[in-house]
C-alpha positions as CSV (number, residue, x, y, z in Angstrom):
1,X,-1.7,17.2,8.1
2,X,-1.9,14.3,10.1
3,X,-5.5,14.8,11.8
4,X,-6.9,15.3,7.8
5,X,-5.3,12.4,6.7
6,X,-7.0,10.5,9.2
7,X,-9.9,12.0,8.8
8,X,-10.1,11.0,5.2
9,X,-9.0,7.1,5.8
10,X,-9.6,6.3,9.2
11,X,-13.9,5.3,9.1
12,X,-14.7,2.7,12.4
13,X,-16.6,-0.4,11.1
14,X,-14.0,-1.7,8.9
15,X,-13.4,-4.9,10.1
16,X,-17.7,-6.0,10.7
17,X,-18.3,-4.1,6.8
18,X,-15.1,-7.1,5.4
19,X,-17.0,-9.8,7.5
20,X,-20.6,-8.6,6.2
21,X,-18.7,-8.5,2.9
22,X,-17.1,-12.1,3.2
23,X,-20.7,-14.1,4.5
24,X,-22.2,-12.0,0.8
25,X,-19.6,-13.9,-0.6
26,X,-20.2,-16.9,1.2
27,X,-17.7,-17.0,3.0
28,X,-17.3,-18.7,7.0
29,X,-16.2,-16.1,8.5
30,X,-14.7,-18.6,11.3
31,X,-12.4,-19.8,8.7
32,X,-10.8,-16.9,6.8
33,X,-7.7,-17.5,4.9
34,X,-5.5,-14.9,3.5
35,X,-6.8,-15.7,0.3
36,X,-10.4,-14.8,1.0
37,X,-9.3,-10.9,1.7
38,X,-8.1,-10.3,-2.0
39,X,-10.1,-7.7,-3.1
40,X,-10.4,-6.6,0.2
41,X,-7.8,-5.4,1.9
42,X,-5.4,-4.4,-0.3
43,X,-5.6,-0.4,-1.7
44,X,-2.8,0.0,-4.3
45,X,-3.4,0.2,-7.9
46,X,-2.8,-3.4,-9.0
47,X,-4.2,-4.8,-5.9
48,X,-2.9,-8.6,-4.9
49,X,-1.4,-9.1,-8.7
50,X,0.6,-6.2,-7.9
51,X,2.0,-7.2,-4.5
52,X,2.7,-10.7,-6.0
53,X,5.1,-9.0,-8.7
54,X,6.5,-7.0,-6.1
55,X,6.8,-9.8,-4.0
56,X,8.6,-11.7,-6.6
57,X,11.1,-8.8,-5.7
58,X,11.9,-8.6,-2.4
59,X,14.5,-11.5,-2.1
60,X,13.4,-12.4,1.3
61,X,12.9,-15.7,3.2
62,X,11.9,-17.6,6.6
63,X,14.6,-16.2,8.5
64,X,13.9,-12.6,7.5
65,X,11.9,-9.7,8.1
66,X,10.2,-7.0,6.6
67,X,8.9,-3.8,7.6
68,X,5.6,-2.3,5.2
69,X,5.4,1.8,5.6
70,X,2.2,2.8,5.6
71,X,0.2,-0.8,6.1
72,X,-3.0,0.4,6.1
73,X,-5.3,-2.4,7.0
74,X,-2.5,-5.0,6.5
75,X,-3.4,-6.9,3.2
76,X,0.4,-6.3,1.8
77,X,1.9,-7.6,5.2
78,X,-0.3,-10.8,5.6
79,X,0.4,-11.6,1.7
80,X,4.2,-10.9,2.1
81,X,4.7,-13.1,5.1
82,X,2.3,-16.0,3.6
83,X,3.8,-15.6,0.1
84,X,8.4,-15.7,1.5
85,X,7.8,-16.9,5.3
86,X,9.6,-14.0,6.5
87,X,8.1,-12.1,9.5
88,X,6.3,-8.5,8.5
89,X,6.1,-5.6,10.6
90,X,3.7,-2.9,9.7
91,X,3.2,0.7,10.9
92,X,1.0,3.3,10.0
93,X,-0.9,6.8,11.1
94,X,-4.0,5.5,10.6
95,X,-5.6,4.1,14.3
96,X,-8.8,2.9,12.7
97,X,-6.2,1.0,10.0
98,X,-3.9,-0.1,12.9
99,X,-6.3,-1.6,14.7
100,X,-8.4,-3.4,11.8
101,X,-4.9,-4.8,11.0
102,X,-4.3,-6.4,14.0
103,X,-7.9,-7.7,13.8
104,X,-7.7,-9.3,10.5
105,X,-4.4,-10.6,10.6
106,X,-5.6,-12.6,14.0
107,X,-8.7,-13.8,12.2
108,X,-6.2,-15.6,9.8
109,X,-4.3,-16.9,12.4
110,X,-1.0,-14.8,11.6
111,X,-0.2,-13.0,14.9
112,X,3.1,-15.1,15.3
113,X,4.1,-13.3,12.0
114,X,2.8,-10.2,11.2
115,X,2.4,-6.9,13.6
116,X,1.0,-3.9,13.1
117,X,1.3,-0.2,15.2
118,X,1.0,3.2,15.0
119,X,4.1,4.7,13.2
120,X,5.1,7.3,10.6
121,X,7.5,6.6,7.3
122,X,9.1,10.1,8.0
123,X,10.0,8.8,11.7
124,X,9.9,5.0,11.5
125,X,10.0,4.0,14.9
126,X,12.5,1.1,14.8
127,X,16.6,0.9,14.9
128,X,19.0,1.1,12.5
129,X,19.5,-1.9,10.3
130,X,16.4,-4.1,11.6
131,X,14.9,-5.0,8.7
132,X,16.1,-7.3,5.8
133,X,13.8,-5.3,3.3
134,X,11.4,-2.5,3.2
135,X,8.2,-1.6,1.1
136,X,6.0,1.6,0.0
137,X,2.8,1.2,-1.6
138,X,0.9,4.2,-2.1
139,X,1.9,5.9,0.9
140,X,4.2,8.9,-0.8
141,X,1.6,10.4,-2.0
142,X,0.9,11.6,1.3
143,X,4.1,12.7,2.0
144,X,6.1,16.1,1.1
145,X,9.3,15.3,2.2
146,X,10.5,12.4,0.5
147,X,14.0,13.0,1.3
148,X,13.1,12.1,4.6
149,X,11.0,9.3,4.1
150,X,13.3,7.6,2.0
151,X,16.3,8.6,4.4
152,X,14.3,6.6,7.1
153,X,13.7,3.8,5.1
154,X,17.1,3.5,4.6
155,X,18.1,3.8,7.7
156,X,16.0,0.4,8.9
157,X,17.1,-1.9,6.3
158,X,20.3,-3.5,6.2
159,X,23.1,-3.3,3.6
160,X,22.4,-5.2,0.6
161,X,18.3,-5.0,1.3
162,X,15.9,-4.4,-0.8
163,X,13.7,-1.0,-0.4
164,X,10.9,-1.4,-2.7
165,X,8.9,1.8,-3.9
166,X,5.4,1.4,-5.8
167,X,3.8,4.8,-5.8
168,X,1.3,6.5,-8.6
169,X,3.7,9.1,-10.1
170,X,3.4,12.2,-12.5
171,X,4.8,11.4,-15.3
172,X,2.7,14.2,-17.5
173,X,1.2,17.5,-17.6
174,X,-2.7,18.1,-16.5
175,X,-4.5,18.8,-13.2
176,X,-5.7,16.6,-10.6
177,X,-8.9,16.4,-9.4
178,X,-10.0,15.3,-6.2
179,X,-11.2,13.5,-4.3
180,X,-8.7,11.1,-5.3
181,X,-8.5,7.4,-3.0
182,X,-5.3,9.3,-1.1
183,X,-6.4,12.6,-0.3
184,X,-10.0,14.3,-0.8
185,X,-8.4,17.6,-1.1
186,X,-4.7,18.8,-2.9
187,X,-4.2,19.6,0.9
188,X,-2.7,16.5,1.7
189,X,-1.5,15.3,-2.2
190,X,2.1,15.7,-2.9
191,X,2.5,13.5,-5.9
192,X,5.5,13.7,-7.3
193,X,7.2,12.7,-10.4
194,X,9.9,9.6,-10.4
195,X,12.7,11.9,-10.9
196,X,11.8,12.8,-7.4
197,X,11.7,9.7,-5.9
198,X,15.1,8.9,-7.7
199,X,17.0,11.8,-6.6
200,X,15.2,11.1,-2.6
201,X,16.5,7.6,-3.3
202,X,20.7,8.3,-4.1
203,X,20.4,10.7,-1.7
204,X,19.2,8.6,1.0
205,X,22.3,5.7,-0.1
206,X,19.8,3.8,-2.0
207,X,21.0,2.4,-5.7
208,X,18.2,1.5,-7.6
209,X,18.7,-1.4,-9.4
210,X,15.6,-0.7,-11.6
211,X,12.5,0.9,-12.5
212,X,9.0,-1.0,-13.0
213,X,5.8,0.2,-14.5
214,X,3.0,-1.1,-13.6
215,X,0.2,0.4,-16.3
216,X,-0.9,-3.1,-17.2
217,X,-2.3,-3.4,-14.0
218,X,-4.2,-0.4,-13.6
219,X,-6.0,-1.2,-16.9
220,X,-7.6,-3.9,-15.0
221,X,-7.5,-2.5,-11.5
222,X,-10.1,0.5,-13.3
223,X,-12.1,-1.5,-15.2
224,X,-15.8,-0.5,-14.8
225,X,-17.3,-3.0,-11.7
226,X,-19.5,-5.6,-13.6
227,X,-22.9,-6.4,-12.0
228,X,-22.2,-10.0,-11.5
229,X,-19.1,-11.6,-9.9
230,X,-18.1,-8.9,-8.0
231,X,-15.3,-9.1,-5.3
232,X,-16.3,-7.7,-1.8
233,X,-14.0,-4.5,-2.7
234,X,-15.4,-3.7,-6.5
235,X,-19.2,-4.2,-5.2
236,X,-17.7,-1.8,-2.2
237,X,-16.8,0.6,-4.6
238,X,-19.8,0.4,-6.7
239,X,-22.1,1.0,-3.9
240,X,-20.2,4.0,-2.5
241,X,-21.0,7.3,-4.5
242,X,-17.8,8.9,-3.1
243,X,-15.5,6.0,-3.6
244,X,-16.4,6.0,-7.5
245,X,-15.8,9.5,-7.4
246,X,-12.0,9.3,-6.4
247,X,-11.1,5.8,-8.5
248,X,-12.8,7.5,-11.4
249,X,-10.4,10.7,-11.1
250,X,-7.6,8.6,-10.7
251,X,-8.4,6.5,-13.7
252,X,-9.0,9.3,-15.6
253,X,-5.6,10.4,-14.2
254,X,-3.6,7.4,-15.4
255,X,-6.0,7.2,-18.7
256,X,-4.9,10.6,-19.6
257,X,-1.2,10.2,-19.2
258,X,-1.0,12.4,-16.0
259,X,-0.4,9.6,-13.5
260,X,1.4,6.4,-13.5
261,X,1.9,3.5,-11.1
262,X,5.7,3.1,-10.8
263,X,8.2,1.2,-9.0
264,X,11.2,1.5,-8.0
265,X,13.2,-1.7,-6.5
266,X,16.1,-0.2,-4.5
267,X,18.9,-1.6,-2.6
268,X,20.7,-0.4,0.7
269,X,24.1,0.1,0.5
């Protein structure tokens, strides 16, 4: 499972395509804040207003830190660690990702703060109790064994931390066609409803202290790319016949009352 997910995510290029993308924009590429990669760098349904809500979340400061399962290209870390000061680490399967991370994060000058290596959520590959809080965006989708997943994210955060979930979840009869933006095949897709992630959750010593929807967001995260005033990421997508393949099944998805983006904020006990 591993070698197709990478397959479908890892492409080599990634970081020259965002600086291509940022001089369009206008954009010194010398001088590239955090800021400048919205749009970008960020894949979850939502994008940067939903990390901000689910930043909002994570009761986290300076003296803290942070580990992001399944980072891909590290948007979610570097916007973490500017937006509470805490430190973020961030693993994921991805090389291609793992090393674009660790790219863009030294472009904006955030190396003393946020890391980036190869790691899987099923066997996170730090100690027990490291982390002060822990997120998931759009990574279970990936995954089969939640139990495990959520078991492991437990197991790195420390009692009374925050484990924050934000996955699109079934919530509705219907059949999903792919290629969707996680998986170009049903191969690799194990979406799963929230009564899954719930149960994982309990099971793993996790109480959740509550459940957030997020379907504003993906009204405006699906809107149709407009020709003018683009961001680097929508004029990505409508460029790419493939990518507006996959966001238009998932937005016919969540349209259809199939899918939903749904978080869960969780704390270790």
């Amino acid at each position: 499972m591993t070698e197709t997910m990478q397959s479908h995510y890892g492409r080599p290029g990634i970081v020259e395509r965002i600086l291509q993308d940022l001089v369009e924009s206008g954009i010194d590429p010398d001088r590239v804040t955090v800021d400048d990669l919205d749009g970008i760098d960020e894949f979850h349904v939502g994008g940067r207003a939903a990390s901000a809500r689910l930043a909002s979340l994570l009761g986290i400061g300076g003296n803290d830190r942070l580990i992001d399962v399944g980072c891909g290209i590290g948007g979610p870390a570097r916007y973490f660690a500017a937006a509470t000061g805490a430190r973020v680490d961030g693993i994921d399967l991805t090389p291609e990702f793992v090393d674009a991370a660790r790219e863009l994060t030294t472009l904006v000058g955030m190396t003393d703060r946020v890391s980036a290596r190869l790691g899987s959520g099923t066997e996170i590959p730090f100690g027990d109790a490291v982390f002060d809080a822990a997120t998931l965006m759009h990574v279970g989708m990936n995954i089969e064994d939640k139990a495990t997943l959520l078991r492991e994210m437990a197991r790195v955060t420390r009692s009374g931390g925050v484990v924050l979930l934000y996955d699109l979840m079934r919530i509705g009869p219907g059949e999903l066609v792919h290629p969707m933006p996680w998986a170009s095949s049903p191969d690799f897709s194990f979406v799963d409803a929230p009564e899954v992630y719930e149960a994982a959750a309990r099971a793993a010593g996790l109480e959740i202290r509550e459940r957030h929807d997020f379907e504003d967001l993906a009204r405006s995260f699906f809107e149709p790319p407009m020709e003018e005033g683009l961001t680097p990421g929508r004029r990505d997508r409508a460029a790419n016949p493939r990518r507006q393949a996959m966001f238009a099944n998932a937005h016919r998805a969540i349209s259809g009352g199939v899918l939903a983006p749904i978080a869960f904020e969780c704390i270790r006990s």
